[in-house]
C-alpha positions in Angstrom: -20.9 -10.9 1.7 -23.3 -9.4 3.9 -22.8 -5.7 4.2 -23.1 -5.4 7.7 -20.7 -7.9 8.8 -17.6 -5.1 8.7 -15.4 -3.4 10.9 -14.8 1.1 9.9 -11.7 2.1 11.3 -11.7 5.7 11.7 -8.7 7.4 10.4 -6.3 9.7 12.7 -3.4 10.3 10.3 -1.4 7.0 10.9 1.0 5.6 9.1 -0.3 2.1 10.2 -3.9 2.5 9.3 -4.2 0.8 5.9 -2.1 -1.7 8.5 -5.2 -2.4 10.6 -7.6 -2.6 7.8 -5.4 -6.0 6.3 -4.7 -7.0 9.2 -8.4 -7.3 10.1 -9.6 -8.6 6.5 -6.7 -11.3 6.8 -9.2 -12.4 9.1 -11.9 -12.3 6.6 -13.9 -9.9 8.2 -14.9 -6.9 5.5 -13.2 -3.5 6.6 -13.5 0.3 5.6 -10.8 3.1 6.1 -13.2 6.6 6.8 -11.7 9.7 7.9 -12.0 10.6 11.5 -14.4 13.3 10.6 -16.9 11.5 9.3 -20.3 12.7 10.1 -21.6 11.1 13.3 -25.0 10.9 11.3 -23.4 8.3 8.3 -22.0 6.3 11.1 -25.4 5.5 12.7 -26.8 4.5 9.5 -24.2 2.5 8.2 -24.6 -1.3 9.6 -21.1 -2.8 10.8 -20.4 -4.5 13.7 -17.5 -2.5 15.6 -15.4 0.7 15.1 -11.4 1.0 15.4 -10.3 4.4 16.3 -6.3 4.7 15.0 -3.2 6.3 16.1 -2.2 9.3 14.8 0.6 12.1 14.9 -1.1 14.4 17.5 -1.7 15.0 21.1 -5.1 14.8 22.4 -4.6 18.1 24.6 -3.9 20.0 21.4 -5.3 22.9 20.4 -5.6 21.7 16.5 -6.3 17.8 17.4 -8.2 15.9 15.6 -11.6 14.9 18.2 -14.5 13.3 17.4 -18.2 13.9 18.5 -18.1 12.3 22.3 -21.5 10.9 21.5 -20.1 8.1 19.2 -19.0 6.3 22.5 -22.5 6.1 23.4 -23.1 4.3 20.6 -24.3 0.6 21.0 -21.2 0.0 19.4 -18.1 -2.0 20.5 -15.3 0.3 20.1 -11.2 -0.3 20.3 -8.9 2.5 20.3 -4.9 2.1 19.2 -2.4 4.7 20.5 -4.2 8.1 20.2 -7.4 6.4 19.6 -7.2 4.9 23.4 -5.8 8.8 24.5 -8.9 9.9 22.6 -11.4 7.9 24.4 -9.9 8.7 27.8 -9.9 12.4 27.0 -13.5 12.5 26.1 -14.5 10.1 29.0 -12.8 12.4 31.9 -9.4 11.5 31.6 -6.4 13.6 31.9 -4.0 12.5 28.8 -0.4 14.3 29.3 3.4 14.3 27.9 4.8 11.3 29.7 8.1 11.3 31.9 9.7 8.0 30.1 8.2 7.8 26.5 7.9 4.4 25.2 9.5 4.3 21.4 10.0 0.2 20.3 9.8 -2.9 22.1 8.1 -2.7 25.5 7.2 -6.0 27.8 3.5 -6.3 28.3 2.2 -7.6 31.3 -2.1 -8.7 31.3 -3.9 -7.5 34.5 -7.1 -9.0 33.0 -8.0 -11.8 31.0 -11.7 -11.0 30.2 -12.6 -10.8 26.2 -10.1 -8.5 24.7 -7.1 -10.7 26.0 -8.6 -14.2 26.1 -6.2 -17.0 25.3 -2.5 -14.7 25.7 0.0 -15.0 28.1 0.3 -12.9 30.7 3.7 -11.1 29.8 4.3 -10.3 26.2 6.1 -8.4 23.3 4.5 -4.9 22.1 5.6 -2.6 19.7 5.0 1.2 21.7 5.2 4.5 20.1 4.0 7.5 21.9 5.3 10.4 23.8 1.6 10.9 25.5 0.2 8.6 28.1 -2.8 8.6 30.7 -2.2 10.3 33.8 -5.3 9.8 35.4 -8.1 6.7 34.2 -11.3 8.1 32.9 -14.5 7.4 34.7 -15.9 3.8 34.5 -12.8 2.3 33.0 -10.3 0.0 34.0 -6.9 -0.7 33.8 -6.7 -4.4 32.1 -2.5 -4.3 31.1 0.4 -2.2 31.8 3.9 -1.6 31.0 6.9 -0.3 33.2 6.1 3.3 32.3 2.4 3.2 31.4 -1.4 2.3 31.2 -1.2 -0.2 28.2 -4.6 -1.2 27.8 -8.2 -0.3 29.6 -12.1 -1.4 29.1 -15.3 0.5 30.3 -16.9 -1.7 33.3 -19.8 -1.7 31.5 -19.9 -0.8 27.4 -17.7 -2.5 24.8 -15.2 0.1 24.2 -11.5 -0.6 25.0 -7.9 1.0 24.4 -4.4 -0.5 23.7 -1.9 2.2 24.1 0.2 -0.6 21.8 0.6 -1.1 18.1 -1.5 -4.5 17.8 -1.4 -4.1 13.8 2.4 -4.8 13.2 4.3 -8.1 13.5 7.0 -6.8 16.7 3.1 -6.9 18.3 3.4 -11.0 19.2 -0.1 -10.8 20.4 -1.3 -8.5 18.0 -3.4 -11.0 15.5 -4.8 -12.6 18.6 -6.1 -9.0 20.0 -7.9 -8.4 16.9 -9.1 -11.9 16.8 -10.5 -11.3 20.0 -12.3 -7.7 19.3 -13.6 -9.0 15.6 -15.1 -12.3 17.2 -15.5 -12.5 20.4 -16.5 -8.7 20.8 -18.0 -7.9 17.7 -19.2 -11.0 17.0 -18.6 -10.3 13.2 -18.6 -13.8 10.9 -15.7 -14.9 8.5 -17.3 -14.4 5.5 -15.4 -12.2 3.2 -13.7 -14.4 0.4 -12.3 -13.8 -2.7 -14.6 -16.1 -4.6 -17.7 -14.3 -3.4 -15.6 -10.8 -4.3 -15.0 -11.7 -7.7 -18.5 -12.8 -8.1 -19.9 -9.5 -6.7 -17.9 -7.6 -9.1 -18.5 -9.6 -12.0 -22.4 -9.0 -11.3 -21.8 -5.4 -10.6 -19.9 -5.2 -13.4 -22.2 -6.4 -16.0 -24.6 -4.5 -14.8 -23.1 -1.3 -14.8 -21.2 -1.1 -18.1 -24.5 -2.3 -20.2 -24.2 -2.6 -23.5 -21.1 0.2 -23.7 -17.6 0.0 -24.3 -14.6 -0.3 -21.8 -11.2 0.8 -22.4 -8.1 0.0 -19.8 -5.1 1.6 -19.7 -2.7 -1.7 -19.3 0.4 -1.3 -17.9 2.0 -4.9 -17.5 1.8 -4.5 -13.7 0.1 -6.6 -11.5 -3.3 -4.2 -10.7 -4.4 -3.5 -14.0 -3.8 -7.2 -15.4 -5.9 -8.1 -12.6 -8.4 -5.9 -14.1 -8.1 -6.3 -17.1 -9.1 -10.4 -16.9 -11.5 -9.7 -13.9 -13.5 -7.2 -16.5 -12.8 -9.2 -19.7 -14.3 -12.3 -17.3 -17.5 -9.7 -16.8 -18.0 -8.3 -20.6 -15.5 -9.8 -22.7 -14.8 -8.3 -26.1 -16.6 -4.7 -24.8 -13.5 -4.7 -23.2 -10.4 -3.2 -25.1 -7.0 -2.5 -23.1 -4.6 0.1 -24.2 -0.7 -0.2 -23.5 1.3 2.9 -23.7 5.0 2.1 -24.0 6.9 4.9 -22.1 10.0 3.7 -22.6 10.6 4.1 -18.8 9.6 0.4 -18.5 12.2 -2.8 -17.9 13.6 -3.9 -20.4 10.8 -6.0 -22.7 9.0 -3.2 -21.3 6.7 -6.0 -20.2 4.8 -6.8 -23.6 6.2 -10.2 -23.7 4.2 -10.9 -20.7 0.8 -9.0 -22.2 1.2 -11.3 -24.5 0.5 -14.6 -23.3 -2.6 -13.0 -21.9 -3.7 -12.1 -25.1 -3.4 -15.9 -25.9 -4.5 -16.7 -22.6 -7.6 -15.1 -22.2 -8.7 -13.5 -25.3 -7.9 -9.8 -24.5 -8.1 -7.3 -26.7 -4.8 -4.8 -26.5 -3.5 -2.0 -28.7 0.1 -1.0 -28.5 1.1 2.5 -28.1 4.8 3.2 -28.7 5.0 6.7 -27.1 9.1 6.8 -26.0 9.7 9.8 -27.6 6.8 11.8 -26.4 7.3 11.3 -22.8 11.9 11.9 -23.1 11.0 14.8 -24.9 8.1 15.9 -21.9 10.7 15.6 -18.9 14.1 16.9 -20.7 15.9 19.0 -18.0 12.9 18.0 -14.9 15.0 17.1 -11.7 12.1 17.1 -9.3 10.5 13.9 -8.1 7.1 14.9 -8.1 7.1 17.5 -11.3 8.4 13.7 -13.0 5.5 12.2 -11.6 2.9 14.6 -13.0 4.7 14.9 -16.1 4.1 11.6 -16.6 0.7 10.8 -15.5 -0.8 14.1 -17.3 0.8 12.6 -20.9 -0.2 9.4 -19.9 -3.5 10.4 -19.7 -3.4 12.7 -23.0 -2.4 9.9 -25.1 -4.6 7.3 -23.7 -7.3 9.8 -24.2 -6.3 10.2 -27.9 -5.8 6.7 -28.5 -9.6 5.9 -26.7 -11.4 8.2 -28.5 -10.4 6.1 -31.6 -12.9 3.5 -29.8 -17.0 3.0 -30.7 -19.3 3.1 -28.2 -16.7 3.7 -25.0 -18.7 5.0 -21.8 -16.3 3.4 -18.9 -12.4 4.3 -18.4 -11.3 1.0 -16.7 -8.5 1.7 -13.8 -6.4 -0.8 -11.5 -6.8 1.5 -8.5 -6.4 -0.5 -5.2 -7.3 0.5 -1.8 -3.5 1.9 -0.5 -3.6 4.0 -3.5 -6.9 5.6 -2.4 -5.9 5.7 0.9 -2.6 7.5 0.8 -3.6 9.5 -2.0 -4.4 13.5 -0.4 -6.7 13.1 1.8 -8.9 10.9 0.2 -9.9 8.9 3.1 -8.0 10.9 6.3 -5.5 12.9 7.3 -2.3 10.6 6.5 0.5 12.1 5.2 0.9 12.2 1.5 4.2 10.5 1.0 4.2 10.6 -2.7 1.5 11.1 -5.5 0.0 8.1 -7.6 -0.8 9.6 -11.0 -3.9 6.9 -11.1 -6.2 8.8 -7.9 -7.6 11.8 -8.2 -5.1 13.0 -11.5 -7.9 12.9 -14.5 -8.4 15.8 -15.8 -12.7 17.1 -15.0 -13.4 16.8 -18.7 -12.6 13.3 -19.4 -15.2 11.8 -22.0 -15.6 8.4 -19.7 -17.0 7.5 -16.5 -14.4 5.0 -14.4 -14.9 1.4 -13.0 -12.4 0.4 -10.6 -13.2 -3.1 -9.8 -10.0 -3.3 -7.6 -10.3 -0.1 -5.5 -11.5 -1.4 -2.4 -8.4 -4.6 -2.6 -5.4 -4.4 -0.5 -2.3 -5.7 -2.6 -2.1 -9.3 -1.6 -6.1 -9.4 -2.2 -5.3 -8.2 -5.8 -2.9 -11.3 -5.9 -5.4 -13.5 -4.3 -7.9 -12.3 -7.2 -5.5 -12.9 -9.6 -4.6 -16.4 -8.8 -8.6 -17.5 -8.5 -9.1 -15.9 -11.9 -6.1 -18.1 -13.6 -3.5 -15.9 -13.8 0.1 -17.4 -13.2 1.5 -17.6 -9.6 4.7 -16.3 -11.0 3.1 -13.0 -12.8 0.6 -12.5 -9.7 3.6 -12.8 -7.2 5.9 -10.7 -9.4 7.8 -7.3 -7.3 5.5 -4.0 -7.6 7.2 -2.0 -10.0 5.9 1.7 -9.9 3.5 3.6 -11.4 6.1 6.2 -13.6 8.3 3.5 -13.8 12.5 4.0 -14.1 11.7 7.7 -13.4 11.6 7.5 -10.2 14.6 5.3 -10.3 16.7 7.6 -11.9 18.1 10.2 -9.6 18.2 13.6 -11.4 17.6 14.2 -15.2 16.3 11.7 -17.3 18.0 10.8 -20.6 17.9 7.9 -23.1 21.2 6.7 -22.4 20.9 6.5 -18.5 17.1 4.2 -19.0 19.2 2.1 -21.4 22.1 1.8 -18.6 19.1 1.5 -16.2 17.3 -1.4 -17.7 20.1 -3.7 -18.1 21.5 -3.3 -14.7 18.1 -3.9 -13.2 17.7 -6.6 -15.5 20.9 -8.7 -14.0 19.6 -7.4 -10.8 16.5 -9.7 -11.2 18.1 -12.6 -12.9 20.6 -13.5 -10.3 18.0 -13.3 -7.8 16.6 -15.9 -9.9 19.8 -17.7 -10.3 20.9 -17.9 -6.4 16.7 -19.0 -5.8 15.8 -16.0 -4.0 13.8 -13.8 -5.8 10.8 -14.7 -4.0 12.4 -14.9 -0.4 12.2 -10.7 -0.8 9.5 -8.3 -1.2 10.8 -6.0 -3.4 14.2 -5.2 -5.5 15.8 -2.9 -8.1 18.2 -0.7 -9.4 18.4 3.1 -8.7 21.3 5.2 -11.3 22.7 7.9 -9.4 23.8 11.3 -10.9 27.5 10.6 -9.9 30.3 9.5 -11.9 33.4 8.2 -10.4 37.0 7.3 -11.7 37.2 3.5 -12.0 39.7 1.4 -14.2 39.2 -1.7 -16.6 41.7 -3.2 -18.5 44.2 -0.4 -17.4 42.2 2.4 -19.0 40.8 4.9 -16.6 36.9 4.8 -16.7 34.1 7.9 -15.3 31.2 5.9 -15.4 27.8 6.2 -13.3 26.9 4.9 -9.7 24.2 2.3 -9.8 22.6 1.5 -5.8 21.0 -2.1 -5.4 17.8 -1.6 -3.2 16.0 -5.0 -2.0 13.8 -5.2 1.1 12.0 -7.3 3.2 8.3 -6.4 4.0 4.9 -8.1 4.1 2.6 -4.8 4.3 5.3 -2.8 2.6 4.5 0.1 5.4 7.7 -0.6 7.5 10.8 -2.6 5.6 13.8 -4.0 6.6 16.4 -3.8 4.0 17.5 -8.0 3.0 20.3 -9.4 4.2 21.6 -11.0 0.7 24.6 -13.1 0.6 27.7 -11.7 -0.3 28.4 -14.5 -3.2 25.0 -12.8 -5.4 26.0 -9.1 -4.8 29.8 -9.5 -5.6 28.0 -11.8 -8.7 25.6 -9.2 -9.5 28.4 -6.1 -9.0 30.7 -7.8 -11.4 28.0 -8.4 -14.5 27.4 -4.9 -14.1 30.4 -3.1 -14.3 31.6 -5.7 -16.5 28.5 -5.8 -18.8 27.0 -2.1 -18.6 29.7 0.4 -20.2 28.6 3.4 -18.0 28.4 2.5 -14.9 31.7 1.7 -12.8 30.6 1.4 -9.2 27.6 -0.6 -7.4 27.3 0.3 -4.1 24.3 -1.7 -1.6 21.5 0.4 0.1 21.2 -0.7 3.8 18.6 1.9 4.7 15.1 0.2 6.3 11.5 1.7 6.3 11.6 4.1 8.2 13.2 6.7 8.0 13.5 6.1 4.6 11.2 4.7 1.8 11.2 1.4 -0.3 11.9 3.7 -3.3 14.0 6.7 -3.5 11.7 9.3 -5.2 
């Protein structure tokens, strides 16, 4: 990969960023995610070939906006702004950016005024996904309109640099022209080359790899998931046996807890991997905890106090090996921007400062399907790579309230005939994501005449391919009556199973 052949998009608190970022690297074309204030002085000396301004919550006009240093659009750069990144470029260029009359939330119809470069090869009158209440009241200085919309200025170009706006969402799908635009920008623009592939990533890393960890010790905390097996076989592929993984059973796992699955790796590809039964420890550590996010730390901080224990048992261990992807540095606080922290991921920025081990993170700068990708060139199953994400402090977050033995039991066996009638009925891998959630409500039901005050179990399953916006799937009535009836029938506690119907947004793909 040559190192100057990316794209940095500059991060204005979007929801969508990360969006972009895939989006552009589906293309493969390298991309970075920096925060908007980045100092003007590590963009100059950084070689890329284009920057992507991003949307963002605020108004340009306001007094706590986030601006950048005007200079950066003199640049011999080519620059595209999305939503507040176009109202930011007008703004600094002259432009009067304002609270528009008719705000444009949804679908809008596009119509091109100019085909030149950015919209080569679309038709003139399109779908666009619009969301903003802001709009450009008067054109900066040396730009010109190139596409509108009934109600605004949808798209404009300099007469004479490469910087452009879209006042559109070109990152998501409702965007019909959306892969073309970006198509456009990263070739024809930026002239950037296609040259970032998996193969040459995962010999990169090996290389880096080796080199880094010496002749030390690595120990990974192994979860069963799909990021840290990845890295697990990408860094056993690199050092082999100085490579030894550590699984902590939490008992908040499904129901084989996943070890069947660790292993056939172990017979697969040689890895190394201790066992921790820790169940007790971690019921005991959240007895009477309610709170989403007090679960979450719970769980991380003892995660990390018994892997620590169990790694200082190791020889010659320098390197704490972590599955960290990309999303999870993004969306972690602040790490790279100002987007909104929707939930913490116990795997970013939770070690404690006196940790005997320096990390390698092989994966952290690989979106989710590039982790799969990974996976699949290094050998790994289709069927384990492609498996639903399953999070990090596991059925904790999918039970509502308290959490007890009893209600992980009831827990892992609905969610277990959850999964295995979406196998039955073919359909498992026709959604993105699906689960259980146990409710802290108990209802009156009746079986076998006998009056019954059992639990409320929800089925979640969505339908996603960037897993920042969901729609929630549209199963057939024949699997959830099927999957309803095993579960009262089969799970003494639980009496009622009701569907959840709610997309992303307004709410998220799990419920804590």
């Amino acid at each position: 990969m040559k190192t100057e052949n990316k794209i940095i998009i500059l991060d204005f608190g979007s929801q969508y960023t990360q969006l972009i970022a895939r989006r552009i690297r589906d293309l493969e074309v390298y991309c970075e995610v920096w925060p908007y204030n980045t100092p003007l002085e590590k963009i100059k000396t950084t070689p890329m070939k284009g920057i992507i301004l991003s949307g963002g919550p605020a108004s340009v006009y306001a007094e706590d906006a986030f601006l950048i240093d005007s200079e950066l659009l003199q640049l011999d750069l080519p620059i595209l702004g999305i939503c507040y990144g176009m109202q930011l470029i007008s703004h600094l260029s002259g432009g009067k950016v304002q609270r528009a009359a008719k705000q444009e939330f949804g679908f809008s119809e596009l119509v091109i005024d100019d085909h030149h470069d950015l919209f080569a090869n679309v038709p003139v009158k399109s779908q666009v996904w619009m969301s903003h209440a802001d709009h450009i009241e008067v054109m900066p200085k040396d730009f010109v309109q190139i596409a509108h919309s009934a109600n605004s200025i949808s798209a404009i170009r300099h007469t004479t640099k490469k910087i452009y706006g879209l006042q559109f969402h070109s990152e998501v799908t409702h965007t019909l022209i959306g892969e073309q635009l970006l198509k456009n920008f990263v070739f024809k623009i930026c002239q950037c080359e296609a040259d970032w592939k998996i193969s040459e990533f995962i010999t990169m890393s090996t290389r880096e790899i080796k080199t880094k960890v010496g002749s030390h010790n690595v120990v990974l905390a192994l979860s069963g998931g799909v990021d840290s097996s990845v890295c697990a076989v990408l860094l056993h592929q690199a050092i082999g046996q100085q490579l030894t993984c550590i699984f902590v059973d939490t008992g908040l796992l499904r129901q084989d807890s996943g070890w069947h699955d660790l292993q056939k790796f172990q017979k697969q590809f040689g890895l190394s991997i201790l066992k921790i039964d820790a169940k007790e420890r971690f019921l005991t550590a959240l007895k009477g905890v309610t709170n989403p996010e007090q679960k979450r730390k719970i769980i991380g901080n003892l995660f990390i106090e018994i892997f620590n224990e169990e790694a200082q048992k190791i020889k010659n261990v320098k390197w704490l090996g972590q599955g960290t992807i990309y999303p999870d540095v993004i969306e972690s606080v602040s790490v790279k921007g100002p987007s909104a922290t929707i939930k913490s991921h116990h795997n970013v920025g939770g070690l404690p400062k006196d940790l005997p081990f320096q990390l390698i993170e092989p994966l952290r700068e690989l979106f989710k399907d590039e982790v799969r990708k990974t996976g699949e060139a290094l050998g790994i199953d289709h069927q384990f790579v492609y498996k639903h994400p399953f999070p990090g402090p596991g059925l904790a977050v999918r039970i509502i309230g308290e959490i007890t033995s009893e209600k992980v039991t009831l827990l892992q066996a609905a969610d277990q005939i959850f999964i295995d009638e979406l196998y039955n009925f073919d359909l498992y891998d026709q959604v993105a994501q699906a689960f259980v959630v146990l409710l802290p409500v108990q209802s009156v039901g009746v079986m076998g005449d006998v009056r019954t005050y059992g639990y409320t179990a929800v089925i979640r399953s969505v339908d996603t391919t960037d897993f920042m916006t969901a729609n929630w799937s549209r199963l057939p009535f024949e699997l959830l009556d099927k999957v309803s009836s095993r579960i009262v029938s089969e799970v003494r506690g639980i009496n009622r199973v009701t569907y959840d119907i709610t997309s992303k947004p307004p709410g998220t793909i799990e419920w804590e």
